[in-house]
PDB file of N, H, CA, C and O in Angstrom:
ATOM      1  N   UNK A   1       9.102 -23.298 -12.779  1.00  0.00           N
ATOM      2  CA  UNK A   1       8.428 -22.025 -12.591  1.00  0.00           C
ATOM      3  C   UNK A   1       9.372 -21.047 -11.882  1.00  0.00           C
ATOM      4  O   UNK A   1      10.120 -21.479 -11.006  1.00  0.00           O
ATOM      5  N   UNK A   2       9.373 -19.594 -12.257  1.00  0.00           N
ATOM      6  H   UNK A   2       8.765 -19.242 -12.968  1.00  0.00           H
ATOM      7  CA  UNK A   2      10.578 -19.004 -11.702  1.00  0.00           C
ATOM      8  C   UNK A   2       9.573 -18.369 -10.323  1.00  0.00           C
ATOM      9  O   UNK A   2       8.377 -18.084 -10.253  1.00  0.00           O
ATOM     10  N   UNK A   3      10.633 -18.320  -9.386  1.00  0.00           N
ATOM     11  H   UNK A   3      11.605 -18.551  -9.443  1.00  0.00           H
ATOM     12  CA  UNK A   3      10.981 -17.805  -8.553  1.00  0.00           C
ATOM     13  C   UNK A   3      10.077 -16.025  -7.849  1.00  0.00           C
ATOM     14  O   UNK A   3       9.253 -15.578  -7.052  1.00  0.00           O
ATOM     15  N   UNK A   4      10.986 -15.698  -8.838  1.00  0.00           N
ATOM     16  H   UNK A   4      11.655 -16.061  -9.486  1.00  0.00           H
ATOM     17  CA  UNK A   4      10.208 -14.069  -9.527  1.00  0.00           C
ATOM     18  C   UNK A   4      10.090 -13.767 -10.998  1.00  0.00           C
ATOM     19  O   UNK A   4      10.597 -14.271 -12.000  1.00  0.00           O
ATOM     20  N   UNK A   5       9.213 -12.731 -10.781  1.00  0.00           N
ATOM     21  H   UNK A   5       8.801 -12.321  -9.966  1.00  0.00           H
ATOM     22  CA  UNK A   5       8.975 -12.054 -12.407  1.00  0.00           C
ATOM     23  C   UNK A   5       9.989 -11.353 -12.278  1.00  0.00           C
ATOM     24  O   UNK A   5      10.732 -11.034 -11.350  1.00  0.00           O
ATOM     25  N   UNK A   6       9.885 -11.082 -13.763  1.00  0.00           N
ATOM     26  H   UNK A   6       9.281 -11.342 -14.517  1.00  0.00           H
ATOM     27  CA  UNK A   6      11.125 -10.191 -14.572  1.00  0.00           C
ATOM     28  C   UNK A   6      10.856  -8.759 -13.843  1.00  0.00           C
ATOM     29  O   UNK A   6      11.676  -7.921 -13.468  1.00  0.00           O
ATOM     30  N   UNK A   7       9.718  -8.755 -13.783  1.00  0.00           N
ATOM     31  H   UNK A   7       9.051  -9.435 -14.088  1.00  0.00           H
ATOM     32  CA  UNK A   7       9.570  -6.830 -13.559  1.00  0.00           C
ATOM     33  C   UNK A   7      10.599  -6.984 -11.686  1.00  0.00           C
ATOM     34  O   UNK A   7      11.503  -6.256 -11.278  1.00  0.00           O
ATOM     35  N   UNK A   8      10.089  -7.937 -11.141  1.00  0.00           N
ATOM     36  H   UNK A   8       9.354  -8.529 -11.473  1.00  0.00           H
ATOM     37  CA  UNK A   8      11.140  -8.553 -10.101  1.00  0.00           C
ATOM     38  C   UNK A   8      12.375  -7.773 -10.029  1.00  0.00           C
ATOM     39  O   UNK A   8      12.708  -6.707  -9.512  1.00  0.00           O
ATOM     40  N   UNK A   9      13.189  -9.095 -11.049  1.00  0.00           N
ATOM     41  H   UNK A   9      12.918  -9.961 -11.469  1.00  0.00           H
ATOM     42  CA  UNK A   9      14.716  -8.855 -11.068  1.00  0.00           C
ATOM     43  C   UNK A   9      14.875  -7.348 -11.719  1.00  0.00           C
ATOM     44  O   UNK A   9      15.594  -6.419 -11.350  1.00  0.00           O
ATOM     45  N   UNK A  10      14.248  -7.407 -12.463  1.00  0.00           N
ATOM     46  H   UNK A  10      13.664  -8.162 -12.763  1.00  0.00           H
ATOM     47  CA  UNK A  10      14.313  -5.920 -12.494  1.00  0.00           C
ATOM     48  C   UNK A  10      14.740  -4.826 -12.021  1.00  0.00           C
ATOM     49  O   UNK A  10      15.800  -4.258 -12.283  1.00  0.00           O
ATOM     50  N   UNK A  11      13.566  -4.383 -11.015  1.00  0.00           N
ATOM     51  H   UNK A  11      12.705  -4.844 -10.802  1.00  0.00           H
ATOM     52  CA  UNK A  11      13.726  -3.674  -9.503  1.00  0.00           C
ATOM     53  C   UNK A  11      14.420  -3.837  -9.001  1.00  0.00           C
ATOM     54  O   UNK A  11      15.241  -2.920  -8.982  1.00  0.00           O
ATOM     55  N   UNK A  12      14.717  -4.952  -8.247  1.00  0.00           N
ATOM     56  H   UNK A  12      14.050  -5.696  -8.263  1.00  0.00           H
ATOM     57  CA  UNK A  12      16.230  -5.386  -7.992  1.00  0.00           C
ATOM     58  C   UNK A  12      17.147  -5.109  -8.151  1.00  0.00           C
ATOM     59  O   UNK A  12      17.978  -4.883  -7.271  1.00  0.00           O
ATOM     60  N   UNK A  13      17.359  -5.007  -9.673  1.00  0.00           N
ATOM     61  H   UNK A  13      16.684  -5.190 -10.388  1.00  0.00           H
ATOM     62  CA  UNK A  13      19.029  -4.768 -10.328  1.00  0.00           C
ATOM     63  C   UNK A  13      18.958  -3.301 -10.341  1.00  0.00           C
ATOM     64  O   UNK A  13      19.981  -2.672 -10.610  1.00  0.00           O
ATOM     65  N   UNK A  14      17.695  -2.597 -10.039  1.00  0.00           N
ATOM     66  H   UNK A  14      16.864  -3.108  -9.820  1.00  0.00           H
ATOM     67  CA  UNK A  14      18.212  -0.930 -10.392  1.00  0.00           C
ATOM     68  C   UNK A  14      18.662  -0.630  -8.910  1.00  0.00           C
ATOM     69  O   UNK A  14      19.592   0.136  -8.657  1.00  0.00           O
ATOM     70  N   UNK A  15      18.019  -1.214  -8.070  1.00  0.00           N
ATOM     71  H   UNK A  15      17.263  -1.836  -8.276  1.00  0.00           H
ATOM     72  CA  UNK A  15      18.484  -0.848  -6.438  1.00  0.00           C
ATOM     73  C   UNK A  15      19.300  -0.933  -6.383  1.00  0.00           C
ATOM     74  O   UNK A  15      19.939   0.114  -6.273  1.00  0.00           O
ATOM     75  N   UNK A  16      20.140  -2.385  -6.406  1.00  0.00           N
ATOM     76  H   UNK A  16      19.621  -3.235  -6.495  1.00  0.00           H
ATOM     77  CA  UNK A  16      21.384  -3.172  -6.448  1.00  0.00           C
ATOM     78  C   UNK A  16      22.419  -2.315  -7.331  1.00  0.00           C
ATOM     79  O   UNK A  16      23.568  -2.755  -7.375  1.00  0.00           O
ATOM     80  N   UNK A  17      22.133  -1.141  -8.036  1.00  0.00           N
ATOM     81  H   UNK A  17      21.200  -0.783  -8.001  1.00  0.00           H
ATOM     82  CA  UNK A  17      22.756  -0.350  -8.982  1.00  0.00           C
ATOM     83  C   UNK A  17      22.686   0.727  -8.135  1.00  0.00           C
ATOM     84  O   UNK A  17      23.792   1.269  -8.110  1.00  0.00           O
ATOM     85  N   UNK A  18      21.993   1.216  -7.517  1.00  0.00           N
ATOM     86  H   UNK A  18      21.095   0.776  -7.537  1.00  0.00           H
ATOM     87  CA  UNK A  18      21.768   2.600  -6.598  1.00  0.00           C
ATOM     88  C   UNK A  18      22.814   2.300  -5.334  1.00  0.00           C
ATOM     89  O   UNK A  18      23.550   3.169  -4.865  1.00  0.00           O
ATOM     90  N   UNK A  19      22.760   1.037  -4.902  1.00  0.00           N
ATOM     91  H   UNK A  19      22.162   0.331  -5.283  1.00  0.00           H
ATOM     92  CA  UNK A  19      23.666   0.227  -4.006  1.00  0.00           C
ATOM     93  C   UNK A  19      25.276   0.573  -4.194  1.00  0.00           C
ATOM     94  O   UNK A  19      25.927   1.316  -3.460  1.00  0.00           O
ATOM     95  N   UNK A  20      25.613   0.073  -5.003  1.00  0.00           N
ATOM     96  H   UNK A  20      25.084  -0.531  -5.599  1.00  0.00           H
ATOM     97  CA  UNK A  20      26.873   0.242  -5.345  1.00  0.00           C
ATOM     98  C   UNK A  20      27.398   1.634  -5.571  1.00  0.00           C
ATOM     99  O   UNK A  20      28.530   1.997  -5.251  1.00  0.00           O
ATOM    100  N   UNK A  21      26.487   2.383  -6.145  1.00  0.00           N
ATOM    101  H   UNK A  21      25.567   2.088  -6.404  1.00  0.00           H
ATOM    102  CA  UNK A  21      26.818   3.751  -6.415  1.00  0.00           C
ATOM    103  C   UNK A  21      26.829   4.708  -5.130  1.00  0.00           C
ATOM    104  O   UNK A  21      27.331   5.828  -5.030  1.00  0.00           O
ATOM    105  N   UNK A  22      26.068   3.885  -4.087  1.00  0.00           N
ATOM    106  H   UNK A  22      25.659   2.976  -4.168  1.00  0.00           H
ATOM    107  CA  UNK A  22      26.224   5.113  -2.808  1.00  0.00           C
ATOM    108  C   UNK A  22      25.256   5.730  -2.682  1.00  0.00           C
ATOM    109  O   UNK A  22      25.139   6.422  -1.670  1.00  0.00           O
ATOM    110  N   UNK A  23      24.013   5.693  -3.860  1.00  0.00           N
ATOM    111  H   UNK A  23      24.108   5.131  -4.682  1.00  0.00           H
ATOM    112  CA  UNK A  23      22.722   6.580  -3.461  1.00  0.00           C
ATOM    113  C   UNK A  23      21.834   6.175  -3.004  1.00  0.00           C
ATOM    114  O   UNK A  23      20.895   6.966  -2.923  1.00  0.00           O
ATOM    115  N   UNK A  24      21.562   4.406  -2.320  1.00  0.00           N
ATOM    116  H   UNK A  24      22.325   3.763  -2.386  1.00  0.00           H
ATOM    117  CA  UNK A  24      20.716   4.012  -1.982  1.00  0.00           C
ATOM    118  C   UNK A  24      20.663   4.406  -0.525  1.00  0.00           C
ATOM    119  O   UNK A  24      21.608   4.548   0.252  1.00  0.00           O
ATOM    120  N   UNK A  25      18.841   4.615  -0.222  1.00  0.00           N
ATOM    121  H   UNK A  25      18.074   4.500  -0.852  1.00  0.00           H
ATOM    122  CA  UNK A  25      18.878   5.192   1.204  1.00  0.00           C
ATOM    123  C   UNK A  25      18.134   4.474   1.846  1.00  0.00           C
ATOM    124  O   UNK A  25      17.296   3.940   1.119  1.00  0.00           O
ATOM    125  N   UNK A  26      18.028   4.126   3.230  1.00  0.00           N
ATOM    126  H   UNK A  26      18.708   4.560   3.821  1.00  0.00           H
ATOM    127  CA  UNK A  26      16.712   3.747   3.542  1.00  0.00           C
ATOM    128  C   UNK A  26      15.943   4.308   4.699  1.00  0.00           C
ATOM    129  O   UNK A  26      16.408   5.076   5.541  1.00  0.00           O
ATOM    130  N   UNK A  27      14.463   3.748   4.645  1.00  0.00           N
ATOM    131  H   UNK A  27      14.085   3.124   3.961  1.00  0.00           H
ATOM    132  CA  UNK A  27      13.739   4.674   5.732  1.00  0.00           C
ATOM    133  C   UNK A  27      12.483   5.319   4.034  1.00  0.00           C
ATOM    134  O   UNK A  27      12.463   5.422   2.808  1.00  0.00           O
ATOM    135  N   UNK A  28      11.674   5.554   5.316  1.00  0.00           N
ATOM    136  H   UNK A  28      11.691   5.471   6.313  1.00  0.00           H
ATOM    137  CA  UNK A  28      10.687   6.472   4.496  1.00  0.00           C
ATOM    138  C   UNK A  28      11.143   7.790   4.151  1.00  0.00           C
ATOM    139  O   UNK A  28      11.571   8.517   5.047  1.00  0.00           O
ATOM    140  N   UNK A  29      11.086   8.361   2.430  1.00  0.00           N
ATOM    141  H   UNK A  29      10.738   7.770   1.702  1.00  0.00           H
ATOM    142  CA  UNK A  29      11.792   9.189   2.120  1.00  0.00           C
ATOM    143  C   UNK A  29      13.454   9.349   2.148  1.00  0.00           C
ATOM    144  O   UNK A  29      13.976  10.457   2.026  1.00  0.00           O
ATOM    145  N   UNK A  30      14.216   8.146   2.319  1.00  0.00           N
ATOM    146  H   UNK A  30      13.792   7.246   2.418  1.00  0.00           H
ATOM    147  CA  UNK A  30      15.506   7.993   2.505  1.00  0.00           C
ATOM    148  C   UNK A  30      16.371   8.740   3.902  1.00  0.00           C
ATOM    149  O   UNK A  30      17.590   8.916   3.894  1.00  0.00           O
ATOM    150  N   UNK A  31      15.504   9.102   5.008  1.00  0.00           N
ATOM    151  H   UNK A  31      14.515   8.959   5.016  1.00  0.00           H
ATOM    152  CA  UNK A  31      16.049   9.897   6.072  1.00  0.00           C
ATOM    153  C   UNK A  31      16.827   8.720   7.250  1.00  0.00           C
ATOM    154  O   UNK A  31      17.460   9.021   8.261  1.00  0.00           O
ATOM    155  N   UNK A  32      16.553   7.464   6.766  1.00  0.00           N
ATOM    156  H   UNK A  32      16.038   7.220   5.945  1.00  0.00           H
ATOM    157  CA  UNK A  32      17.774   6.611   7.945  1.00  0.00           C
ATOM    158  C   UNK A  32      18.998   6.325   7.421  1.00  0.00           C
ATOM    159  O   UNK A  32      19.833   5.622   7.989  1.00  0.00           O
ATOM    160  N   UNK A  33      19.142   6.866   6.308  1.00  0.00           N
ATOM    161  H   UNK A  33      18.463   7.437   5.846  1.00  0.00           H
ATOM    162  CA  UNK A  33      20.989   7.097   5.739  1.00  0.00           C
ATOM    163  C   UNK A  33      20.924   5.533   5.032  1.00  0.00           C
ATOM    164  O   UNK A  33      20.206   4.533   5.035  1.00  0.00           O
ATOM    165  N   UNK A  34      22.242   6.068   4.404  1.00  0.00           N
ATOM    166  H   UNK A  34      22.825   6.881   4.402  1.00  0.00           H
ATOM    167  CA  UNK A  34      22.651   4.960   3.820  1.00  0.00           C
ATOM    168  C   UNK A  34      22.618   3.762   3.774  1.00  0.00           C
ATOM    169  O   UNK A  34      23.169   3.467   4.834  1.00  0.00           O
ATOM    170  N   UNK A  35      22.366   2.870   3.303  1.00  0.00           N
ATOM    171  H   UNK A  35      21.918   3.111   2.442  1.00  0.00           H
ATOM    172  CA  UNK A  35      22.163   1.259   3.326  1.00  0.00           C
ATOM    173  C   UNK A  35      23.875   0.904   2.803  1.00  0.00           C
ATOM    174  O   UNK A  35      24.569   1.463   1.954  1.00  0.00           O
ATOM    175  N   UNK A  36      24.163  -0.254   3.709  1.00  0.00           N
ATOM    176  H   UNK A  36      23.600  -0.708   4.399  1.00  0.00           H
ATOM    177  CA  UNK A  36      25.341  -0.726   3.850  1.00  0.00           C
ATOM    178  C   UNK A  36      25.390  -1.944   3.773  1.00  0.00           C
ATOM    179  O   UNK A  36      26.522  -2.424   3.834  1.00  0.00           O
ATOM    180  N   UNK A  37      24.665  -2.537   3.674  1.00  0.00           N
ATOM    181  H   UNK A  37      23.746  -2.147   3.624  1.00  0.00           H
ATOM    182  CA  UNK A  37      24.460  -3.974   3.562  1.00  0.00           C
ATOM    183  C   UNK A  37      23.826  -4.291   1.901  1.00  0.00           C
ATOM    184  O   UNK A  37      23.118  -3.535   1.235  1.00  0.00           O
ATOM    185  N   UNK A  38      24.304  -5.551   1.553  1.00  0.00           N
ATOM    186  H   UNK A  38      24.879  -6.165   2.094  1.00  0.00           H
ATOM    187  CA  UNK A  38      23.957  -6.103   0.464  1.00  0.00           C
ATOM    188  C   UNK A  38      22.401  -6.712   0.336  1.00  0.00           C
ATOM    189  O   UNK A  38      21.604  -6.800  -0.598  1.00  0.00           O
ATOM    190  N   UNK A  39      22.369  -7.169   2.063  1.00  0.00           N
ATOM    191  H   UNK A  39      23.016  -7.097   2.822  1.00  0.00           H
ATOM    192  CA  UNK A  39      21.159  -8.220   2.294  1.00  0.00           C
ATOM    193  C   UNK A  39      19.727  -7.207   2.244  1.00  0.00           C
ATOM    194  O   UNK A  39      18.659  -7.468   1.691  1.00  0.00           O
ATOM    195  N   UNK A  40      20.064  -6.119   2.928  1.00  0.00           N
ATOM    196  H   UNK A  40      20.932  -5.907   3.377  1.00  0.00           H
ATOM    197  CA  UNK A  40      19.630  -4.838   3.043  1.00  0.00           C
ATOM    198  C   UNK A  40      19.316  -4.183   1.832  1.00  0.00           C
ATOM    199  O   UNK A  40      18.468  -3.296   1.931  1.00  0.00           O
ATOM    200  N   UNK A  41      19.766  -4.392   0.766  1.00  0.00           N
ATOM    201  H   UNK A  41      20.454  -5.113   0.685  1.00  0.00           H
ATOM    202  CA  UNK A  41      19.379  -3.746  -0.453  1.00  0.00           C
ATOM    203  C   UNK A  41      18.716  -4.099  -1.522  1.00  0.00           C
ATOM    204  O   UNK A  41      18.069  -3.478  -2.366  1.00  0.00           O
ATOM    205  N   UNK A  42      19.163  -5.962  -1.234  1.00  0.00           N
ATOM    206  H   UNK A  42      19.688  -6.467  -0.549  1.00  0.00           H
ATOM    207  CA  UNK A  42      17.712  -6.910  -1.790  1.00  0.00           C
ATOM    208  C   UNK A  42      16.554  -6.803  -1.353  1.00  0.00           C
ATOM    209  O   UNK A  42      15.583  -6.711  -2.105  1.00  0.00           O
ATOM    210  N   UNK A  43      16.461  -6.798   0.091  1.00  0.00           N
ATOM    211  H   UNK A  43      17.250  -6.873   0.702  1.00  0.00           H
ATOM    212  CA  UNK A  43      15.189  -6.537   0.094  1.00  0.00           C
ATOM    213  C   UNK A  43      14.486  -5.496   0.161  1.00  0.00           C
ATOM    214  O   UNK A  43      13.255  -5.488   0.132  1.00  0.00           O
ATOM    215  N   UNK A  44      15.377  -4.302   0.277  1.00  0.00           N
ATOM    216  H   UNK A  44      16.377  -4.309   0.300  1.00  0.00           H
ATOM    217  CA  UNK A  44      14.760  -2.791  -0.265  1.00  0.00           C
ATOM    218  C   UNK A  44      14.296  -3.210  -2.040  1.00  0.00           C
ATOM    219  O   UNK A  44      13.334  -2.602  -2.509  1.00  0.00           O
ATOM    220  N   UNK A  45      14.727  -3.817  -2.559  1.00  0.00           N
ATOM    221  H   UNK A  45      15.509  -4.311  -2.178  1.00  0.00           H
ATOM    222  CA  UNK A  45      14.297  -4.404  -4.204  1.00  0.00           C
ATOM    223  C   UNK A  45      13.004  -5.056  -4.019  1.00  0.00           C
ATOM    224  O   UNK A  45      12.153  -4.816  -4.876  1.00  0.00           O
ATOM    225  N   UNK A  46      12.696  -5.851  -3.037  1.00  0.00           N
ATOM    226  H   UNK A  46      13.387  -6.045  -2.341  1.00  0.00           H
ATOM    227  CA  UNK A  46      12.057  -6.963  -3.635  1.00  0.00           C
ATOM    228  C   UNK A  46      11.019  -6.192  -2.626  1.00  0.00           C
ATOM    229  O   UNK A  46       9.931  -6.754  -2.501  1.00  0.00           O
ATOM    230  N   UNK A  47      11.150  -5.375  -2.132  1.00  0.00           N
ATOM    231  H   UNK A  47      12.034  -4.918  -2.234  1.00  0.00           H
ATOM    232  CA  UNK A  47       9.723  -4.490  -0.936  1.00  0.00           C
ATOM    233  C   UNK A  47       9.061  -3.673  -2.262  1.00  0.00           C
ATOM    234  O   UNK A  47       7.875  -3.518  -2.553  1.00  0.00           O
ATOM    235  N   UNK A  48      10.202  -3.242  -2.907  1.00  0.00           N
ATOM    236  H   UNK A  48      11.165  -3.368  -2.670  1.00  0.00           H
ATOM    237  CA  UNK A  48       9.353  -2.204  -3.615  1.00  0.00           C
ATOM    238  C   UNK A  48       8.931  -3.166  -5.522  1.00  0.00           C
ATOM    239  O   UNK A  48       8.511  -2.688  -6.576  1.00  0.00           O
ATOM    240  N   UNK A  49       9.148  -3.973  -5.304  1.00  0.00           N
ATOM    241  H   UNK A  49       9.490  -4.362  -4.448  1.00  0.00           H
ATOM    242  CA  UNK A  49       8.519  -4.803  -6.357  1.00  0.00           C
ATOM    243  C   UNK A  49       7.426  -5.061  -6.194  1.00  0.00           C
ATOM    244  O   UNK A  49       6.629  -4.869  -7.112  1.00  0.00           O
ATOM    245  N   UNK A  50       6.928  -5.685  -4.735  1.00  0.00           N
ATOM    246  H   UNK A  50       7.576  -5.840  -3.989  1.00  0.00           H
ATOM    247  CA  UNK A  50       5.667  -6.170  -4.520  1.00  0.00           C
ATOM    248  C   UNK A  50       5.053  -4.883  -4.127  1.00  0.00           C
ATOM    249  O   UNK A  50       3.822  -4.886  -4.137  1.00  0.00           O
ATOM    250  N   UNK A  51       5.561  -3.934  -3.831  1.00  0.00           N
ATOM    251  H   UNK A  51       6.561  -3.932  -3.823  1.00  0.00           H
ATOM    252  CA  UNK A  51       4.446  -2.498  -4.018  1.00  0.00           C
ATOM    253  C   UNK A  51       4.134  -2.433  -5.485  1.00  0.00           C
ATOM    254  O   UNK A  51       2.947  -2.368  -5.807  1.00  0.00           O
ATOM    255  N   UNK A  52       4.931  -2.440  -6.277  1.00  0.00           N
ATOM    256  H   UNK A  52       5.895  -2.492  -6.015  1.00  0.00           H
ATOM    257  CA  UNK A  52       4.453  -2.165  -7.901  1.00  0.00           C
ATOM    258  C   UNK A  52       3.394  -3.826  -8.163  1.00  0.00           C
ATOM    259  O   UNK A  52       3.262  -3.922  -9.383  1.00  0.00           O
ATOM    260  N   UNK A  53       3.081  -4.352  -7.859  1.00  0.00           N
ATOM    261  H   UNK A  53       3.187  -4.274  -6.868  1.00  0.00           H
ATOM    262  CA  UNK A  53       2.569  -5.542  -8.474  1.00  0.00           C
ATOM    263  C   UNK A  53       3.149  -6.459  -8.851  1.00  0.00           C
ATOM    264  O   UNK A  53       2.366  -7.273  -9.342  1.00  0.00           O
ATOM    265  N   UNK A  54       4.412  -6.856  -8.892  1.00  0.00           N
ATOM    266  H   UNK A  54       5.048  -6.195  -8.494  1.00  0.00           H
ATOM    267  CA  UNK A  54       5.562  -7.353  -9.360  1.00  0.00           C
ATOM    268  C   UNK A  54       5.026  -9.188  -8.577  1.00  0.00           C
ATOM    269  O   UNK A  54       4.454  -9.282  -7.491  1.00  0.00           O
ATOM    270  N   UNK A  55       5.350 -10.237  -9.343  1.00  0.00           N
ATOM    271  H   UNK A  55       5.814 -10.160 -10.225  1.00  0.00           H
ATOM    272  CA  UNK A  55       4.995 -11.630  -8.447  1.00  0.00           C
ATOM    273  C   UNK A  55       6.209 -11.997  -7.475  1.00  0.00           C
ATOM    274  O   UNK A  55       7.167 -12.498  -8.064  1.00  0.00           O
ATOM    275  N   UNK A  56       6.304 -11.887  -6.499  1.00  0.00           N
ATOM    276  H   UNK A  56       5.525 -11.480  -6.020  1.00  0.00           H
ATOM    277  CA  UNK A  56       7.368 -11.605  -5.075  1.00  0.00           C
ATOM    278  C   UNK A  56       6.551 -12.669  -4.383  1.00  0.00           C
ATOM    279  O   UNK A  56       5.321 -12.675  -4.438  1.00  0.00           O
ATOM    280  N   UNK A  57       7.433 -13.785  -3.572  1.00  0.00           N
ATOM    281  H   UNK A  57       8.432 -13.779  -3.527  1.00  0.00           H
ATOM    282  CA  UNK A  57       7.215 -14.906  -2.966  1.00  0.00           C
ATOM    283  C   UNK A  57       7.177 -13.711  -1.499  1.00  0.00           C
ATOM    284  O   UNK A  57       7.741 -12.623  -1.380  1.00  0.00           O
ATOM    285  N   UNK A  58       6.233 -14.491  -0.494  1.00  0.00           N
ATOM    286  H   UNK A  58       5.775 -15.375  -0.591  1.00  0.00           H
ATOM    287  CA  UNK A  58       5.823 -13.337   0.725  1.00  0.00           C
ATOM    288  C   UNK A  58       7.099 -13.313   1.224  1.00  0.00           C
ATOM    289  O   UNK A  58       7.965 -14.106   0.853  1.00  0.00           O
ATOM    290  N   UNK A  59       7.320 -12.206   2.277  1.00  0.00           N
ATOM    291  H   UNK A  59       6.617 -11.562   2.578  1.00  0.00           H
ATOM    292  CA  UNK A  59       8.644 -12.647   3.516  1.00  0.00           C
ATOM    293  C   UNK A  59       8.405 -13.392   4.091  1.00  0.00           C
ATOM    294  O   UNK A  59       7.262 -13.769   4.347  1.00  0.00           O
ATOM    295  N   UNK A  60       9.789 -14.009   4.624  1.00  0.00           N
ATOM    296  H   UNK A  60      10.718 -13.703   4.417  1.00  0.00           H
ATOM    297  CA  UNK A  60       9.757 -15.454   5.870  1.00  0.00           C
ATOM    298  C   UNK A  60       9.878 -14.554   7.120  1.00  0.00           C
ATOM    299  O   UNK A  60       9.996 -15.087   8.224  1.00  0.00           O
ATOM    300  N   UNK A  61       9.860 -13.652   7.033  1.00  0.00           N
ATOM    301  H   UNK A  61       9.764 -13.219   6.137  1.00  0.00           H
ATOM    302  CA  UNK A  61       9.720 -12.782   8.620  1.00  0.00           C
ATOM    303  C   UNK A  61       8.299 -12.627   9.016  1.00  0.00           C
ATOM    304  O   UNK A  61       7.867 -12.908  10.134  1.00  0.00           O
ATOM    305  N   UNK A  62       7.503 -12.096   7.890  1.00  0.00           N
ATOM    306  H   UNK A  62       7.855 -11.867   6.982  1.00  0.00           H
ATOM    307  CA  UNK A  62       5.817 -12.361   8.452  1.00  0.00           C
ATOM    308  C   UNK A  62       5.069 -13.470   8.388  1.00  0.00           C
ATOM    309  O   UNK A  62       3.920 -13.466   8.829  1.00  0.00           O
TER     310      UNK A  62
END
């Protein structure tokens, strides 16, 4: 059984694409600047997957 759904990796790979390019931001409305981290940009992916409905295993932080 996978892991995540496709709509998942998905999300993921467009962040992870915004990532590399320099336009990913974070913060509400993108006002805490740039994301610099890799680890940081997965889970900006996988936050906004499980806002869309996407099947996302919970965080191990909550």
């Amino acid at each position: 059984m996978a892991k995540y759904s496709k709509k998942a990796q998905n999300k993921v790979e467009k962040v992870m694409r915004e990532f590399k390019e320099g336009s990913l931001k974070s913060g509400k409305a993108g006002h805490g600047g740039k994301v610099k981290s890799r680890k940081q940009a997965i889970a900006i992916g996988l936050s906004e997957a499980r806002k869309s409905g996407a099947k996302v295993p919970k965080s191990p932080n909550k």
